[in-house]
N, C-alpha and C positions, 0 to 999 in steps of 0.2 A: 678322634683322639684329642686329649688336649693340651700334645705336645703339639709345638708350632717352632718354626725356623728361631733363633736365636732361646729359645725357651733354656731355663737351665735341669738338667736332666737330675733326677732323684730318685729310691728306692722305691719310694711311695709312689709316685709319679708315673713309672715304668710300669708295676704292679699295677695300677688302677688301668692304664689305656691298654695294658694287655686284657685283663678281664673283661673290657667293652668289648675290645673288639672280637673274643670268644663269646661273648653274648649272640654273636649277630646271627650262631645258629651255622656258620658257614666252615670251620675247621674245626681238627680235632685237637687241631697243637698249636699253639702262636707265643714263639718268643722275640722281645724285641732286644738287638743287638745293638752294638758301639766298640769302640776303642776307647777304654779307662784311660791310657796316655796321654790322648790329646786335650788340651782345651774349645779345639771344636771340633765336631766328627758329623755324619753322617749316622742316624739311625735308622736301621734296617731291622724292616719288619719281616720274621721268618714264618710263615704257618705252614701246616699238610693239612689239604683240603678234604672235606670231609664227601661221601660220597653221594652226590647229587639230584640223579635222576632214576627213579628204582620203582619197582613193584613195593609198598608199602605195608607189610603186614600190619595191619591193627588189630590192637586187644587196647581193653583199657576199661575203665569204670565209671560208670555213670554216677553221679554226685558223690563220689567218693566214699561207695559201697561195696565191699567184695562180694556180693548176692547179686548186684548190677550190673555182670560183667557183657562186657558186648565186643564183637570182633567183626572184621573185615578184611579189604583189602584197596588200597589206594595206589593210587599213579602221581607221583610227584614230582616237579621239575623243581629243583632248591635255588636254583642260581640262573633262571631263565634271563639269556640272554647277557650274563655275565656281570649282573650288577644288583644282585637279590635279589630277582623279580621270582615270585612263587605261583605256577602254573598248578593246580591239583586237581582233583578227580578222585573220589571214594564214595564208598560205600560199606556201613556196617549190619549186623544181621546180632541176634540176642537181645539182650534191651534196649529198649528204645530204639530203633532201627532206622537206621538214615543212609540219604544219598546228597551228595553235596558236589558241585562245581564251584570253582572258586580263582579268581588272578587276584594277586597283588602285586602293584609295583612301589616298594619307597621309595623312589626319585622318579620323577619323570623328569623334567627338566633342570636347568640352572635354577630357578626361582627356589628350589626344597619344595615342591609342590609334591604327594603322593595320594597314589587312589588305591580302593579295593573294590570288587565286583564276587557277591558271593548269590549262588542261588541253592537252594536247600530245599528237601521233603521228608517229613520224618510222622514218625507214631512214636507218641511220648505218652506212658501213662501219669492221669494225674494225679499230683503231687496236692492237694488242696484235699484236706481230711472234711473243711466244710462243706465243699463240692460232691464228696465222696455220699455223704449221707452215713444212714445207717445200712443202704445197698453195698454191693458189691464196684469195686473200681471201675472204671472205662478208660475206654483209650481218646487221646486228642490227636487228629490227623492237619499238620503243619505243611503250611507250601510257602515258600518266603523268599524271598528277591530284595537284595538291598546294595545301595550304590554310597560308597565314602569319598570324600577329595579332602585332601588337608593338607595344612602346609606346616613346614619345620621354622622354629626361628629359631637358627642356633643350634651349636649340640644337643639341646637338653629339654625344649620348650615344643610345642605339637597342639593346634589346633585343628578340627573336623566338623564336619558336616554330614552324618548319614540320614541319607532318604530311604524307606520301606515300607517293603506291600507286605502282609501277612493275612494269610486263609486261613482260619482254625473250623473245625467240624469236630463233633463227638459223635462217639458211636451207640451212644444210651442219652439223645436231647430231654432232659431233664428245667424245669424252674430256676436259675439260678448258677447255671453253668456255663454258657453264654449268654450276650447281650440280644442276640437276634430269638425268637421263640421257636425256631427252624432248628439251633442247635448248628449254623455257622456263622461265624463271623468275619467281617472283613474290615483290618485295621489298617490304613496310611496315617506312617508316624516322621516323626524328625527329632533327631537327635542333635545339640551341637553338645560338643565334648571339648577335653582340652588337658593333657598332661606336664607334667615337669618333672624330669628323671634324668639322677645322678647315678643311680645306682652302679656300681663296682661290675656286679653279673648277677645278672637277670634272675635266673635261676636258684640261687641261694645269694644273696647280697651280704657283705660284710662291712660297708659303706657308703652311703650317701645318702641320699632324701627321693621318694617316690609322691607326687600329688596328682591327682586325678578329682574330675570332676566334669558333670554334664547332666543334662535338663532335656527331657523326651518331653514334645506333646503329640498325640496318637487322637486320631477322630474316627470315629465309625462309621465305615457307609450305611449299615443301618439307622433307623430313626426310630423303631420300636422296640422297646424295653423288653424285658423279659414279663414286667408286669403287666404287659399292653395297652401302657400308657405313651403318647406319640409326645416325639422330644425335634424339636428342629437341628439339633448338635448334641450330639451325644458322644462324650471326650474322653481321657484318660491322660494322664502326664504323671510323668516322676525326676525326682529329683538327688542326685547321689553323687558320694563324695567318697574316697579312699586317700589317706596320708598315711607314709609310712616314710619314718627316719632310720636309719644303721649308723649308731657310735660305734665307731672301732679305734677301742683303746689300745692295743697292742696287735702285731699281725696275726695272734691266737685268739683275742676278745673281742666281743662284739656285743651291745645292746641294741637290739632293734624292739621298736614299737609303733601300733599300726591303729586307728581307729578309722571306723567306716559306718555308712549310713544310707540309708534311702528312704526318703518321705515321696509320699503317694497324694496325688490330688485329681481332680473330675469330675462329674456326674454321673460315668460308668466303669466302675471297676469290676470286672470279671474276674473268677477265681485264679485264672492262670495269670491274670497283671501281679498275684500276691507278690511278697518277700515270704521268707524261711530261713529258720538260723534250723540247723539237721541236715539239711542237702549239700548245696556246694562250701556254703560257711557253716562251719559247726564250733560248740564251745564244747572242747576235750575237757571233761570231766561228764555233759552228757550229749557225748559226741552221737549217739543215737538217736537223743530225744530232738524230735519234730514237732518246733513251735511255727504258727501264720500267723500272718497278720499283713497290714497296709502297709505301715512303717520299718525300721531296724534301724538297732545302734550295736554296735562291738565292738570290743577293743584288747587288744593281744600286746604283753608283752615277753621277751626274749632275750637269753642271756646264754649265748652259741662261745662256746672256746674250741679254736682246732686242736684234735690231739694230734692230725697228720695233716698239714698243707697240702693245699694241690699240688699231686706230683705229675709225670706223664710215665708210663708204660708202654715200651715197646714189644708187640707178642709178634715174633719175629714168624711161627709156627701160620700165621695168618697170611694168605696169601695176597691180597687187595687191598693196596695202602692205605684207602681210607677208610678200611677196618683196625689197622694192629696198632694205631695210635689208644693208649686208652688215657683218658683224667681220672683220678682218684683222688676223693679227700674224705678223711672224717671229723667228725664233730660230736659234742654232749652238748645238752640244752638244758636249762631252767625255763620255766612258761606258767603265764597266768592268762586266762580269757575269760571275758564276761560280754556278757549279751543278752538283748532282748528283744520283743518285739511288741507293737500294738498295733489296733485299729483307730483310725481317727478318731470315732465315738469314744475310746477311754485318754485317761490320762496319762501323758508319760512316765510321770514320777509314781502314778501310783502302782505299776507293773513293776511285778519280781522280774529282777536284776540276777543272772545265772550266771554262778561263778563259778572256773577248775583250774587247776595247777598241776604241775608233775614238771616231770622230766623225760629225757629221750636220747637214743642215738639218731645222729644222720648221716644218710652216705652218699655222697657227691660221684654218681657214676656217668662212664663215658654217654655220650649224645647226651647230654644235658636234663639227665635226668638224676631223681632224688630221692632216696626212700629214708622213712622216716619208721622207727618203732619207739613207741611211748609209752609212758605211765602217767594217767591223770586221776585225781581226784576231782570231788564234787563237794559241795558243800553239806553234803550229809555224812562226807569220810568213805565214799562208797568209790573202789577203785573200779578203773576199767584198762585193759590193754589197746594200743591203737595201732595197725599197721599203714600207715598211709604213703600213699603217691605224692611226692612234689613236696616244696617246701611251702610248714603253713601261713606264713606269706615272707 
């Protein structure tokens, strides 16, 4: 919160630290109270907690394809131990199929020290049209263990360090699909990263500033190429940025804009280190088309007016209180995104630059989810419709 004892209380002010603290994923409701008479009062934070510890149905969509649907079922603790620590366990089956163990704690001590411990095994097919050939697809079989420690400074600022092992195999060892000529590879990488987030609520933000940024270097324990030439270090590294601001001019308006990027560097890069604007990033207008390459640049902007504030709904008919809480809000958009990608061999400036525009509704539903339906164009005047998950950023 970044109300503090003597602070002087405001509309804005009240608004903002409530949307944090609904961010955190942990209730359904959270108003914060006073007495308007006094000149000084006590503020009292009111929430109804959202429900905790559950069998997890999952369903969801891989890169954000309704043909990618994949489902499960997970074991979730949301508040282990009474201070957000998140205990999980799942497993999913359809595409891509994964199993995953996972703690996080953000606080361990007084210092704002926090860590994660995640271990994962999946079959993922690839995503790399060069890799693919003129053959038919394969799959890539992942086993991954990685360990984070980072510390907070301040509400808003968050430094890390993640350490990871990762095993890749393919099921069709081809020339140019991994770095090993075996067709598995084995990478220990390191990550440090570092955020700076104002944001209002996480989930669809209508104020403040998001920055992020972090630098991998990954070494192989192999030493032979793919072309069976011997290397003493054979590396990979990447470098990536995301800023996003939210002007909010009125409590109904909002400009948000977002530019993001990742440059690639090594002496091995394997089809799966790629970047893709078509999977998890896509530019709506051609929100289908699947471009590769080493590098990526894109940038999105947004122009969100509420036509209905978040309200709260109580469905009395529900019998488990940390079900009949619901959030509700809508929204209309204006949006533009442009994007590209290259390989280090070409030039930046001289790659086509993909642009789309439209508009859309959105809909701010209970547990902090977001659906979105659109309309973009492309630069050829060619529409497309979009029904998508989450906000796009």
């Amino acid at each position: 919160m970044s109300l503090r004892k003597d602070s002087i209380i405001t509309p804005e002010k009240l608004r903002y630290d409530q949307e944090r603290i609904y961010s955190l994923g942990l209730f359904t409701q959270v108003d914060l109270l006073y007495d308007k008479t006094k000149v000084r009062t006590p503020l009292i934070v009111s929430v109804r907690e959202r429900w905790y510890i559950f069998p997890v149905p999952i369903v969801g969509l891989e890169d954000r394809d309704w043909k990618k649907l994949y489902y499960g079922l997970g074991f979730l603790h949301d508040n282990f131990r009474g201070r957000n620590e998140k205990l999980w366990l799942g497993f999913a089956l359809g595409y891509d199929p994964w199993v995953e163990l996972a703690y996080k704690n953000p606080w361990m001590n007084r210092s704002d020290l926090f860590s994660e411990v995640e271990l994962e095994y999946s079959v993922q097919k690839n995503k790399s049209i060069i890799a693919q050939g003129a053959g038919s697809n394969f799959d890539q079989h992942l086993l991954s263990g990685s360990i984070l420690m980072g510390k907070r400074f301040g509400l808003f600022t968050s430094l890390g360090v993640r350490l990871e092992y990762l095993r890749l195999s393919v099921t069709e060892p081809s020339a140019g699909r991994t770095i090993s000529p075996s067709g598995v590879d084995n990478l220990i990488s390191a990550t440090i990263g570092g955020s700076y987030d104002t944001r209002d609520l996480k989930e669809y933000a209508s104020e403040g500033t998001f920055i992020s940024a972090s630098g991998t270097y990954g070494q192989f324990l192999e030493n032979r190429s793919t072309d069976n030439t011997i290397s003493s270090r054979l590396w990979t590294g990447q470098v990536s940025g995301d800023a996003r601001h939210y002007q909010r001019f009125s409590p109904a308006l909002t400009l948000a804009g977002r530019a993001f990027g990742v440059l690639t560097a090594g002496n091995a890069v394997p089809p799966y280190r790629h970047v893709f604007l078509g999977y998890k990033e896509r530019i709506r207008g051609y929100f289908y088309k699947v471009l590769e390459g080493e590098n990526l640049f894109g940038s999105s902007v947004e122009l969100r007016l509420k036509l209905i504030q978040p309200r709260y709904i109580h469905v009395k008919e529900i019998p488990i209180p940390q079900f009949d809480t619901w959030r509700i809000a809508i929204a209309i958009s204006l949006f533009s995104d442009i994007g590209t990608v290259w390989f280090r061999s070409e030039h930046f400036l001289r790659k086509r630059f993909f642009l789309g525009y439209g508009t859309g509704v959105h809909l701010e539903l209970p547990y902090s989810t977001v659906l979105r339906l659109e309309y973009a164009l492309n630069q050829s005047m060619k529409g497309e419709f979009i029904f998508d998950v989450g906000a796009s950023f």
